[in-house]
N, CA, C and O atoms as a printed pandas DataFrame, in Angstrom:
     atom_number atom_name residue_name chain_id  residue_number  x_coord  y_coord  z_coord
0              1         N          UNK        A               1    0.843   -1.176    0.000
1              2        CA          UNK        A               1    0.000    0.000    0.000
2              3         C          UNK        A               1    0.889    1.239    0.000
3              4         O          UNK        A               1    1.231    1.741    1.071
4              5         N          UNK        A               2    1.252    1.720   -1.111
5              6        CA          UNK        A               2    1.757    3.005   -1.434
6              7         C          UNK        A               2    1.171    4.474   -0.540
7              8         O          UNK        A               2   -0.013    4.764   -0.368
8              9         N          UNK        A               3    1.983    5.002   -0.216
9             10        CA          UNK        A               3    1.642    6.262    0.344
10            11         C          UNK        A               3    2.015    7.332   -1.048
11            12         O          UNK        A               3    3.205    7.154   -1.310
12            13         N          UNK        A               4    1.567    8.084   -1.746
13            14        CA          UNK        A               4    2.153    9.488   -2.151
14            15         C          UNK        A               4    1.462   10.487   -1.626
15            16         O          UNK        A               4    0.304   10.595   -1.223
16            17         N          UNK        A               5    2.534   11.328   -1.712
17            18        CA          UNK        A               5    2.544   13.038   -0.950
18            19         C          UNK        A               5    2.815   14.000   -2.074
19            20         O          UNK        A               5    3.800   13.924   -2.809
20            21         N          UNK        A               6    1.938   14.846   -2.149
21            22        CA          UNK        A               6    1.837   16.083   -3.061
22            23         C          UNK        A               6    2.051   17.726   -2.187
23            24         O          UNK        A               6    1.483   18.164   -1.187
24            25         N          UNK        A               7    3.132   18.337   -3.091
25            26        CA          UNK        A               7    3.392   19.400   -2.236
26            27         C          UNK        A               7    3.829   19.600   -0.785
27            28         O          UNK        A               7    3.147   20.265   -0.006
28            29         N          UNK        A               8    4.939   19.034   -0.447
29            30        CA          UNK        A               8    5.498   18.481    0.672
30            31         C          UNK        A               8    6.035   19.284    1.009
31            32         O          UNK        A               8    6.823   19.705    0.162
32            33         N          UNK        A               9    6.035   20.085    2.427
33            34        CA          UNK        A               9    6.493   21.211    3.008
34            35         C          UNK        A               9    6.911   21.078    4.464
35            36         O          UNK        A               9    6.464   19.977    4.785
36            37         N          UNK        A              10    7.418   21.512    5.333
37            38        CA          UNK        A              10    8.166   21.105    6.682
38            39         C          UNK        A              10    7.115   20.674    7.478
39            40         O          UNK        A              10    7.497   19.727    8.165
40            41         N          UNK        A              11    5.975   20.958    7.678
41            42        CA          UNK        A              11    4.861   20.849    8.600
42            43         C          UNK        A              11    3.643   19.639    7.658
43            44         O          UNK        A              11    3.359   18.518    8.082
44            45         N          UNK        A              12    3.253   20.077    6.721
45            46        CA          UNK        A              12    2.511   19.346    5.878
46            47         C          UNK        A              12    2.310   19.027    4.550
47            48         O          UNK        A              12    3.106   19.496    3.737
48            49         N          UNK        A              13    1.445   18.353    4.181
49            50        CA          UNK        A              13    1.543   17.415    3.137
50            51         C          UNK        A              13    0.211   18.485    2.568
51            52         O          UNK        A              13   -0.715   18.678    3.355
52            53         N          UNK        A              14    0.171   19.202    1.080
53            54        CA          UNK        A              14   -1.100   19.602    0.551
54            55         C          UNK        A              14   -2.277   18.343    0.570
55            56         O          UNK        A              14   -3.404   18.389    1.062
56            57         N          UNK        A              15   -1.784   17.508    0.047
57            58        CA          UNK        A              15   -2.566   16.495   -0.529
58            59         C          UNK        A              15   -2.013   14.860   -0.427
59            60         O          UNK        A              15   -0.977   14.626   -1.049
60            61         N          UNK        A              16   -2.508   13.979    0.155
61            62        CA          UNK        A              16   -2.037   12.849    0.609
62            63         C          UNK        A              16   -2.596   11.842   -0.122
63            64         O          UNK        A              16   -3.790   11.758    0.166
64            65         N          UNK        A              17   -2.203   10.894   -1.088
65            66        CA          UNK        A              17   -2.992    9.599   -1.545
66            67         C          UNK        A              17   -2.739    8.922   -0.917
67            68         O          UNK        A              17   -1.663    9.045   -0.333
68            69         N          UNK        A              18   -3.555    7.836   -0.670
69            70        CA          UNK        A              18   -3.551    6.392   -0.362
70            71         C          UNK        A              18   -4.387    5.495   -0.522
71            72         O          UNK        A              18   -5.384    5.411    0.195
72            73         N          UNK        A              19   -4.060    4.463   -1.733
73            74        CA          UNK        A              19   -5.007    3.605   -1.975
74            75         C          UNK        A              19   -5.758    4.597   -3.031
75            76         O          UNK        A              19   -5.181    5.513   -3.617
76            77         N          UNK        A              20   -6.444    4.433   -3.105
77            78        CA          UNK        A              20   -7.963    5.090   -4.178
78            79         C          UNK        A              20   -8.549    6.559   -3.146
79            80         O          UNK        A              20   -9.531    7.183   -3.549
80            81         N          UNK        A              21   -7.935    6.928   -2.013
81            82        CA          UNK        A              21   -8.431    7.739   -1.373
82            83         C          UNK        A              21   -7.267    9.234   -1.084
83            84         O          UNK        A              21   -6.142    9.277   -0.586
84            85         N          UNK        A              22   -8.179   10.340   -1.666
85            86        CA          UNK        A              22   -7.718   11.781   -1.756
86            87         C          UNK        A              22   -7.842   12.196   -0.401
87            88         O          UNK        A              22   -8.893   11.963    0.196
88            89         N          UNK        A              23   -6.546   13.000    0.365
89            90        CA          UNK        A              23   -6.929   13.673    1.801
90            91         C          UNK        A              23   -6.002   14.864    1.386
91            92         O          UNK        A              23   -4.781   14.918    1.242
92            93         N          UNK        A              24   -7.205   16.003    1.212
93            94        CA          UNK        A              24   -6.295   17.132    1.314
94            95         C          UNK        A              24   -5.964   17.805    2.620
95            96         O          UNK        A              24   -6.270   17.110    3.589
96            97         N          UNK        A              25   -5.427   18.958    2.907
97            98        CA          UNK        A              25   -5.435   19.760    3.684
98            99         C          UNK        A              25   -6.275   20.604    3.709
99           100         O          UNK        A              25   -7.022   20.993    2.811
100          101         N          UNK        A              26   -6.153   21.001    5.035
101          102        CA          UNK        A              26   -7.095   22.409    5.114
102          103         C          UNK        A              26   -6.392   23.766    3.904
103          104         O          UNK        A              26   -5.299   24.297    3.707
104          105         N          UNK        A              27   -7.608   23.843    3.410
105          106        CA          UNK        A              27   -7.212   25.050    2.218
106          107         C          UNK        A              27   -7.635   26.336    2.461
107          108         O          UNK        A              27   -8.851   26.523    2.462
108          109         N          UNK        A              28   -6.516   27.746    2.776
109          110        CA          UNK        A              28   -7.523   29.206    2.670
110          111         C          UNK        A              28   -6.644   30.016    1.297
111          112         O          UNK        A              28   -5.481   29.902    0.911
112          113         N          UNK        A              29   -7.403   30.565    0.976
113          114        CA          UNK        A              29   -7.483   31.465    0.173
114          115         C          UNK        A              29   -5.594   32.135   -0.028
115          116         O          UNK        A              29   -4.836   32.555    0.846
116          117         N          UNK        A              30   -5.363   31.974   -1.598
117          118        CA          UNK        A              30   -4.103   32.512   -1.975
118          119         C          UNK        A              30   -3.563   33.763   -1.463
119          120         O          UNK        A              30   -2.405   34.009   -1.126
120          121         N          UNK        A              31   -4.931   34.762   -1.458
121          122        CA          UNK        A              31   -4.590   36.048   -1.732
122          123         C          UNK        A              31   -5.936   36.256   -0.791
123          124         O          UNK        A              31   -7.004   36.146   -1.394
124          125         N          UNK        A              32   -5.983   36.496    0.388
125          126        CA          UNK        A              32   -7.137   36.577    1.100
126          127         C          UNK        A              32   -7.529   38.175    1.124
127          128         O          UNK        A              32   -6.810   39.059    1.588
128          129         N          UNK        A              33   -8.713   38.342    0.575
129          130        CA          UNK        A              33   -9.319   39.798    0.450
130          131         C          UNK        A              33  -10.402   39.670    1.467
131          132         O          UNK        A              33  -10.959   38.581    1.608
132          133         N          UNK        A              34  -10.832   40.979    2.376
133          134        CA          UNK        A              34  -11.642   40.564    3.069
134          135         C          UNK        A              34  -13.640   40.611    2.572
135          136         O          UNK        A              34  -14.493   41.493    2.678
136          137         N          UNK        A              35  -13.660   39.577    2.185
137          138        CA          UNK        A              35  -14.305   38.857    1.791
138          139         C          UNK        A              35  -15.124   37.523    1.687
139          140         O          UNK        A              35  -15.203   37.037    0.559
140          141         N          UNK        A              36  -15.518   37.108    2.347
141          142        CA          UNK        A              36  -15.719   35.184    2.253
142          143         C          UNK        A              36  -15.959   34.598    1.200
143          144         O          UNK        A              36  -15.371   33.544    0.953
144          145         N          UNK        A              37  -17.261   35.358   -0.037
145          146        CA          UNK        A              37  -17.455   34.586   -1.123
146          147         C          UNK        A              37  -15.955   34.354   -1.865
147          148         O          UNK        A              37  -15.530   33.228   -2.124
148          149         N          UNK        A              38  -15.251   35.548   -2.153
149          150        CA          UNK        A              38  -13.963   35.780   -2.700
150          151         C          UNK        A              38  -12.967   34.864   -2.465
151          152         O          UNK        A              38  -12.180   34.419   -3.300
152          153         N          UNK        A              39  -13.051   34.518   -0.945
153          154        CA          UNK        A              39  -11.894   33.441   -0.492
154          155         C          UNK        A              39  -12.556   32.064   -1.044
155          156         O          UNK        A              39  -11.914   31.381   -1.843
156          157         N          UNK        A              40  -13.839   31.667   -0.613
157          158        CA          UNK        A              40  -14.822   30.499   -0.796
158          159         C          UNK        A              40  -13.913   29.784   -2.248
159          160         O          UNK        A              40  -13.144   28.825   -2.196
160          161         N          UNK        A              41  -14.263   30.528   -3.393
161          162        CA          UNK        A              41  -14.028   31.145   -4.765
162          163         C          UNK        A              41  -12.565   30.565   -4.939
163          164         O          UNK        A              41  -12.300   29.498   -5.492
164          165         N          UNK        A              42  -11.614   31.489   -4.347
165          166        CA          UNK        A              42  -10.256   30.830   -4.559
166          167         C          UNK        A              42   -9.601   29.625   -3.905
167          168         O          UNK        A              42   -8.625   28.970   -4.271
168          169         N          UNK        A              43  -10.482   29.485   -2.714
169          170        CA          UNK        A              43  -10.038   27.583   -2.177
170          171         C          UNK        A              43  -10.784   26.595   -3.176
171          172         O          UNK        A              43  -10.325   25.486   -3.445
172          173         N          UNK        A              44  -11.979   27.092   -3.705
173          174        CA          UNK        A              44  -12.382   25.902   -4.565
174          175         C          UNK        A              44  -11.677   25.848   -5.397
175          176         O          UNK        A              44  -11.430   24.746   -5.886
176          177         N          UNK        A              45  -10.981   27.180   -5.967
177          178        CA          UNK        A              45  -10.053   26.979   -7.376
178          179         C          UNK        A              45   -8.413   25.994   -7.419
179          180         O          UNK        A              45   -7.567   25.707   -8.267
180          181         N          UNK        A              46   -8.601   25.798   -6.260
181          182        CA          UNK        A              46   -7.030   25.291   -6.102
182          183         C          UNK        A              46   -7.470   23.964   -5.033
183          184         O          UNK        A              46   -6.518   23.338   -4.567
184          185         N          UNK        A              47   -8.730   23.568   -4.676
185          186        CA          UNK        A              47   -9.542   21.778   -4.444
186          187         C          UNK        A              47   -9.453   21.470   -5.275
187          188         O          UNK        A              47   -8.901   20.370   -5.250
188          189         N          UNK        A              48   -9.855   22.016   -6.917
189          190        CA          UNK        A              48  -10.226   21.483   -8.296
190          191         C          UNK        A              48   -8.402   21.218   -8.349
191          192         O          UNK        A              48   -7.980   20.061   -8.331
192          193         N          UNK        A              49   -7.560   22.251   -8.406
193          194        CA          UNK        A              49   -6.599   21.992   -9.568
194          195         C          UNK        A              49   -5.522   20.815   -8.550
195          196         O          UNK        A              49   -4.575   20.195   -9.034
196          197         N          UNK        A              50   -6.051   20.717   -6.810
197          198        CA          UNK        A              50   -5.455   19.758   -6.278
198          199         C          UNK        A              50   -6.008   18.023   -6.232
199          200         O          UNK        A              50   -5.349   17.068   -5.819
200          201         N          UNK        A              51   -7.209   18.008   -6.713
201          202        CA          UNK        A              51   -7.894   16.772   -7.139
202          203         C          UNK        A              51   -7.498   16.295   -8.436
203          204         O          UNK        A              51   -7.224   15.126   -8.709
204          205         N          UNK        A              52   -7.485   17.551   -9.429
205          206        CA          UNK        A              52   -7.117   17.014  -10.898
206          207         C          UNK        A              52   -5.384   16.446  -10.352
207          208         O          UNK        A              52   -5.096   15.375  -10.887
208          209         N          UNK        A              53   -4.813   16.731   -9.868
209          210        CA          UNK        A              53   -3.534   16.760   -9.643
210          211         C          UNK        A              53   -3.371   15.474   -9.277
211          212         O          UNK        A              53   -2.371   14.866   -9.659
212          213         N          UNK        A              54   -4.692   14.635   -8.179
213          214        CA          UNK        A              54   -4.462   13.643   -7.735
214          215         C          UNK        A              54   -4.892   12.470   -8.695
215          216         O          UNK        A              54   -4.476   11.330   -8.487
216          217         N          UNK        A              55   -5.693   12.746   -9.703
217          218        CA          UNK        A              55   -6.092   12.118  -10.852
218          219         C          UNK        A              55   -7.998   12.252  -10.385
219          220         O          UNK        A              55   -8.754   11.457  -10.943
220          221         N          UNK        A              56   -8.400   12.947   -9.701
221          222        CA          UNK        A              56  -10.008   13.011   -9.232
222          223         C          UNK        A              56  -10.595   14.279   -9.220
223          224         O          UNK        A              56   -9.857   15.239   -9.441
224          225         N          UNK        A              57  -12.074   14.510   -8.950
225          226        CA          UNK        A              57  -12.598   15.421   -9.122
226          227         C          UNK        A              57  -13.363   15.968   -8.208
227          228         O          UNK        A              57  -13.340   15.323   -7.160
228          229         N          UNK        A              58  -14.163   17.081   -8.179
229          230        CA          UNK        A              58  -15.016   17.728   -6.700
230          231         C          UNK        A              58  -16.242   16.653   -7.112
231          232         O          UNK        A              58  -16.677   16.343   -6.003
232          233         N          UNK        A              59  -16.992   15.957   -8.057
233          234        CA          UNK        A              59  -18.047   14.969   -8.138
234          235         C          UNK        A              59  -17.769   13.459   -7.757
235          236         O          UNK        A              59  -18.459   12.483   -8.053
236          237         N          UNK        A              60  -16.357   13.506   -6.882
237          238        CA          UNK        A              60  -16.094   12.211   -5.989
238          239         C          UNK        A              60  -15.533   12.731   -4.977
239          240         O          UNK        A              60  -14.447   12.257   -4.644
240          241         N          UNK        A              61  -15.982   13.608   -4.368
241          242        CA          UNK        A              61  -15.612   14.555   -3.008
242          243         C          UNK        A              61  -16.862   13.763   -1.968
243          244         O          UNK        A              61  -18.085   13.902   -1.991
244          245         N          UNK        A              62  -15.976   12.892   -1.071
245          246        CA          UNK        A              62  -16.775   12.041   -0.103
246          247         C          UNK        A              62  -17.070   13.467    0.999
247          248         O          UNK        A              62  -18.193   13.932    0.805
248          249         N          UNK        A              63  -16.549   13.948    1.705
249          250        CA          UNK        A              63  -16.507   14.514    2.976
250          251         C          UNK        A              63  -16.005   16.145    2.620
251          252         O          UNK        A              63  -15.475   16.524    1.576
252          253         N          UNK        A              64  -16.268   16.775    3.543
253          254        CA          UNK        A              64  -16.214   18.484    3.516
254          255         C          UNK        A              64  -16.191   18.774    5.189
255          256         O          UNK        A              64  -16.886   18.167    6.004
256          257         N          UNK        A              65  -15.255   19.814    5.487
257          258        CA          UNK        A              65  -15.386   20.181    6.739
258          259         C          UNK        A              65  -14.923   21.915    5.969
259          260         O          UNK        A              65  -14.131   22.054    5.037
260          261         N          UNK        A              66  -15.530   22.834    6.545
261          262        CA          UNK        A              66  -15.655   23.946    6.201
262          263         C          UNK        A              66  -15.380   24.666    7.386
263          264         O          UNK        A              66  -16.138   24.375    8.311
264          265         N          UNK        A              67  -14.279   25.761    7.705
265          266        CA          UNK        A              67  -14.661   26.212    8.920
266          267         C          UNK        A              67  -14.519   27.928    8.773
267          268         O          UNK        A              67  -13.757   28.445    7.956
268          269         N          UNK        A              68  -15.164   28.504    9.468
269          270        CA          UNK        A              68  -15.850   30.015    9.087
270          271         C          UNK        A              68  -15.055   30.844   10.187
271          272         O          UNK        A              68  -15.319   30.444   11.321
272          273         N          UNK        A              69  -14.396   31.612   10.155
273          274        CA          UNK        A              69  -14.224   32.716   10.630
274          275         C          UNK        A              69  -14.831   33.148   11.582
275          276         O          UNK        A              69  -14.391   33.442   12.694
276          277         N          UNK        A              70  -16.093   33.218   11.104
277          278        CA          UNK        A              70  -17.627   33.815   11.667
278          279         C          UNK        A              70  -18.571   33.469   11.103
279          280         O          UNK        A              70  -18.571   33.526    9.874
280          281         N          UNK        A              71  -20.042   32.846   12.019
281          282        CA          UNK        A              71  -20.429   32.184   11.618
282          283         C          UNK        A              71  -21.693   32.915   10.332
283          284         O          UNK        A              71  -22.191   32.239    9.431
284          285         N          UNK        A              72  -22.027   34.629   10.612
285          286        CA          UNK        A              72  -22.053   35.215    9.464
286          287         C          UNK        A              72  -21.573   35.042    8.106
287          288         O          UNK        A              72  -22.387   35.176    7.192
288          289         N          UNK        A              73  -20.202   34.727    7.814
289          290        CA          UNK        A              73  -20.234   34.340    6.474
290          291         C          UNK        A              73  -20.655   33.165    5.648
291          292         O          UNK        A              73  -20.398   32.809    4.498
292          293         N          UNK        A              74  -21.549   32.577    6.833
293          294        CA          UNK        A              74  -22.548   31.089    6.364
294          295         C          UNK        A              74  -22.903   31.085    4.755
295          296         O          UNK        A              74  -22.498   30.283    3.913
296          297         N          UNK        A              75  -23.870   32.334    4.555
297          298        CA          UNK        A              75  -24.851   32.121    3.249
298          299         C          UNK        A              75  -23.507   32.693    2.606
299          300         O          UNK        A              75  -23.187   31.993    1.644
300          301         N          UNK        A              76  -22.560   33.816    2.850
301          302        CA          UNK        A              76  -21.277   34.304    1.466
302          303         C          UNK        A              76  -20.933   33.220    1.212
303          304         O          UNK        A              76  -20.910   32.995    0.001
304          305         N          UNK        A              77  -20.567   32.200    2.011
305          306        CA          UNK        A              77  -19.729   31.189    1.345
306          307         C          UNK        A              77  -20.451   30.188    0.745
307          308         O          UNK        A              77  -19.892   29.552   -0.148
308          309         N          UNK        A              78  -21.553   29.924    1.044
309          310        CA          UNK        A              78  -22.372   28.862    0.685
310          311         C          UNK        A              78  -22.594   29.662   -0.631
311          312         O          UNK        A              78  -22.404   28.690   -1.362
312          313         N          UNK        A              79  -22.836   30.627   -1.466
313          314        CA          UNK        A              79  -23.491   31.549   -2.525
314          315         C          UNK        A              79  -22.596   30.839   -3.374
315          316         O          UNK        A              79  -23.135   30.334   -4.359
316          317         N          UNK        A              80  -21.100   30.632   -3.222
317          318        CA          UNK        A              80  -20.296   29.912   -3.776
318          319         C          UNK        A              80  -20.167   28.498   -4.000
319          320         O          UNK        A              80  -20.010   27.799   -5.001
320          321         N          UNK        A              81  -20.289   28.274   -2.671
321          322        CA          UNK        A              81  -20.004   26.260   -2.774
322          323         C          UNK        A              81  -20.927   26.072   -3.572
323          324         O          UNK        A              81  -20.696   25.299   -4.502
324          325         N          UNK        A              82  -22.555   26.846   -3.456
325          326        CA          UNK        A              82  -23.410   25.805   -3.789
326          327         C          UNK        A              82  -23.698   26.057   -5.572
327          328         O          UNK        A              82  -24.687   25.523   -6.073
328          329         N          UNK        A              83  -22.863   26.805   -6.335
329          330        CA          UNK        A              83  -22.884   27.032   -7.630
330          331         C          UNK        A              83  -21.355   26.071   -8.198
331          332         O          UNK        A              83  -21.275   25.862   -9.409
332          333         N          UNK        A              84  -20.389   25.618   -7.414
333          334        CA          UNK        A              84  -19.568   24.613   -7.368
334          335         C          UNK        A              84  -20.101   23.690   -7.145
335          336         O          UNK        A              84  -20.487   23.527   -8.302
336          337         N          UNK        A              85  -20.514   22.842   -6.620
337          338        CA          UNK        A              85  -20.355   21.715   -5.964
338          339         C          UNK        A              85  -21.805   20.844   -7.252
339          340         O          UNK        A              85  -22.886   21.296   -7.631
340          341         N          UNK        A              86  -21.261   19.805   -7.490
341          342        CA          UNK        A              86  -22.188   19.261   -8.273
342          343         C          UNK        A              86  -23.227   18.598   -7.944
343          344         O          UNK        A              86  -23.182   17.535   -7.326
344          345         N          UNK        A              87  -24.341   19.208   -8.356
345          346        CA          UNK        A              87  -25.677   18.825   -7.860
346          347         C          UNK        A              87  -26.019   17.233   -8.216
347          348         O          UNK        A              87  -25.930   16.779   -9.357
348          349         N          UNK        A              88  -26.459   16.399   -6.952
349          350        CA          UNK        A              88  -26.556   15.039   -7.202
350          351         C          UNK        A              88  -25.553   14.149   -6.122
351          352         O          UNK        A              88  -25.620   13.058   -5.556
352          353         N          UNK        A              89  -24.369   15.542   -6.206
353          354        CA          UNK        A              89  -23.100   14.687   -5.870
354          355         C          UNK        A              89  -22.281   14.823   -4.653
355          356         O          UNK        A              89  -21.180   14.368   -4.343
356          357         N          UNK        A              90  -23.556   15.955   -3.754
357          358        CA          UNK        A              90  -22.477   16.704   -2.686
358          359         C          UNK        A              90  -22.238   16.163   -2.015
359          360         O          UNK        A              90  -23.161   15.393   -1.748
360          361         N          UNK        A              91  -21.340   16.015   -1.379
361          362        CA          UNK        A              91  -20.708   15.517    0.056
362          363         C          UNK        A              91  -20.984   15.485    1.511
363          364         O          UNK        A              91  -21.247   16.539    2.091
364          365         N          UNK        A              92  -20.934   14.065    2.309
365          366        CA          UNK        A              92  -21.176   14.684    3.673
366          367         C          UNK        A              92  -20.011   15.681    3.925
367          368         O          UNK        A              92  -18.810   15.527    3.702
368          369         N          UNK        A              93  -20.875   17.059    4.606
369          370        CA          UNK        A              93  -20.509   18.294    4.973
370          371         C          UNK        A              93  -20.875   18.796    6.652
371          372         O          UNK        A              93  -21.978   18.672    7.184
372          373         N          UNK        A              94  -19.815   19.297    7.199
373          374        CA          UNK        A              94  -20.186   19.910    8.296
374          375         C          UNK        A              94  -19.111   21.158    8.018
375          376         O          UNK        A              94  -18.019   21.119    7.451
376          377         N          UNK        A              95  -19.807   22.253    8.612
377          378        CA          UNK        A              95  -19.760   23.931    8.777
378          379         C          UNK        A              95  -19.600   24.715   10.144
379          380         O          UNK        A              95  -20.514   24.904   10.946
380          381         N          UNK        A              96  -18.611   25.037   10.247
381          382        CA          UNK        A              96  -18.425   25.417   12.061
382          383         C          UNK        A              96  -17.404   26.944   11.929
383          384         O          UNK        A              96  -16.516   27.224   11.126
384          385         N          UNK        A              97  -17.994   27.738   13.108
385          386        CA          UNK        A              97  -17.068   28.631   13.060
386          387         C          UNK        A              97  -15.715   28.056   14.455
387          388         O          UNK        A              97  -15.807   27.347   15.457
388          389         N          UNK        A              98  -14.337   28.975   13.668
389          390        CA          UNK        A              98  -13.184   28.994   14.326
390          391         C          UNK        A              98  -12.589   29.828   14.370
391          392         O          UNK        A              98  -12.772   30.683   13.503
392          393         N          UNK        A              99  -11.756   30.005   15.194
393          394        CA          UNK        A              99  -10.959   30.952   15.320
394          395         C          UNK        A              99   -9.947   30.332   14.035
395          396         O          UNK        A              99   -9.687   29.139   14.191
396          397         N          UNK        A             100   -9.345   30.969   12.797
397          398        CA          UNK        A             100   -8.653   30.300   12.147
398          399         C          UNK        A             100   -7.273   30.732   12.760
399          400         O          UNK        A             100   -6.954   31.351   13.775
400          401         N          UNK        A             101   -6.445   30.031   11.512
401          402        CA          UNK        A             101   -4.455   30.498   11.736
402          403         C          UNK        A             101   -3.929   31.774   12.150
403          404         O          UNK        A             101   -3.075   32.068   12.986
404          405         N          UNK        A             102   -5.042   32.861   10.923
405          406        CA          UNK        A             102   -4.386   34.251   10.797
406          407         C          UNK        A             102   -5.809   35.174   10.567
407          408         O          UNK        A             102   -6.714   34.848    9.799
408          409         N          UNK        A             103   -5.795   36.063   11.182
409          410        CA          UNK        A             103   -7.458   37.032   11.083
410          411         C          UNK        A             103   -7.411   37.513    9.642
411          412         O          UNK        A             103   -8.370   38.170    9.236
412          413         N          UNK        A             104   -6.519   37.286    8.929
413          414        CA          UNK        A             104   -7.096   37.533    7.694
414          415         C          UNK        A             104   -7.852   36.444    6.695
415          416         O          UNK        A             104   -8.391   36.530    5.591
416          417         N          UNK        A             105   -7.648   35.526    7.513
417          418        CA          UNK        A             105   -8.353   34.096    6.225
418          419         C          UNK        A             105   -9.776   34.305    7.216
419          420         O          UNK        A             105   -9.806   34.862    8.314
420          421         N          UNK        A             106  -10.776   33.763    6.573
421          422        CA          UNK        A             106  -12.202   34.302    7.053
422          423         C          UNK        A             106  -12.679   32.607    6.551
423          424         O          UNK        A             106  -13.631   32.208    7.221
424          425         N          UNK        A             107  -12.329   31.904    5.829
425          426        CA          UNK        A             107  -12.921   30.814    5.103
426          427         C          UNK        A             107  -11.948   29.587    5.060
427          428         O          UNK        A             107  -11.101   29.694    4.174
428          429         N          UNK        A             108  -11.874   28.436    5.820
429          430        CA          UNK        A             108  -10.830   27.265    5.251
430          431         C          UNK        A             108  -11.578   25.845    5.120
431          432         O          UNK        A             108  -12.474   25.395    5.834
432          433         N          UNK        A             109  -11.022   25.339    4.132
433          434        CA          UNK        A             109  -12.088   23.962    4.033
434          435         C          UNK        A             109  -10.933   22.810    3.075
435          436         O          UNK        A             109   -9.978   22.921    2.306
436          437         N          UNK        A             110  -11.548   21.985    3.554
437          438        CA          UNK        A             110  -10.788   20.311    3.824
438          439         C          UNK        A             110  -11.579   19.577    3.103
439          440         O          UNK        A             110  -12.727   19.598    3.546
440          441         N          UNK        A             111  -11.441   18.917    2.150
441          442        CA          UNK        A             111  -11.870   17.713    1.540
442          443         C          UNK        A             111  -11.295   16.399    1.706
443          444         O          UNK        A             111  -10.172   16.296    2.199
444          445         N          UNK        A             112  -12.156   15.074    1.231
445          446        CA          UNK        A             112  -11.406   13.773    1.176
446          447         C          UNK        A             112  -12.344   13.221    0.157
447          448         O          UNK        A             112  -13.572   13.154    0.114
448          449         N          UNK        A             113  -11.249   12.789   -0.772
449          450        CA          UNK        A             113  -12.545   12.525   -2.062
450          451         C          UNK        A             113  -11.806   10.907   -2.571
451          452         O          UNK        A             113  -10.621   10.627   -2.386
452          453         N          UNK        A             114  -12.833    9.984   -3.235
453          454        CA          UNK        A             114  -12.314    8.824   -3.972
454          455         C          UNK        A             114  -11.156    9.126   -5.317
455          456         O          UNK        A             114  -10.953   10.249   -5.779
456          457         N          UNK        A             115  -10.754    8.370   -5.604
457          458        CA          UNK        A             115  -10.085    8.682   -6.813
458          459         C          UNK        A             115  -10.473    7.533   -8.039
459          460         O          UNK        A             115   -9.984    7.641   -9.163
């Protein structure tokens, strides 16, 4: 049973295979503007290009943990996921606010998808 590691950095791994199963990291926003849809927006853009990466897609995205800043930016971020996320196909999801890493990320979210 092969382990590969994508984007390997002193603390963590972006993206972990094993077996047929995708575990990313918690993802925030490149360029965090204060904003939630905006951030929402740029973590999905870089779930997609870290799934294609793993050979999979957001329509085999088993699990979602989302965590909010505040729990106000509920519907900004959802305005986003829910024009992403493929209808038919969404994922068990849970949504919680946290205190995140740095007061400027407002939005971070974690996937684990099949491959």
């Amino acid at each position: 049973m092969s382990i590969e590691r994508k984007h390997i950095g002193p603390r963590l791994s972006q993206a972990v295979v094993h077996n047929d199963m995708v575990y990313l990291a918690g993802i925030v926003a490149d360029h965090p503007v204060p904003d939630a849809a905006a951030q929402t927006g740029q973590i999905l853009d870089q779930i997609d290009k870290l799934l294609a990466e793993c050979g999979t897609d957001k329509s085999r995205i088993l699990t979602a943990t989302i965590w909010l800043a505040d729990a106000r930016y509920y519907d900004e971020m959802n305005s986003v996921w829910d024009k992403w996320v493929p209808a038919g196909q969404t994922p068990a999801r849970a949504c919680v606010e946290s205190k995140l890493a740095h007061p400027k990320y407002l939005v971070e979210i974690r996937v684990v998808a099949a491959r």
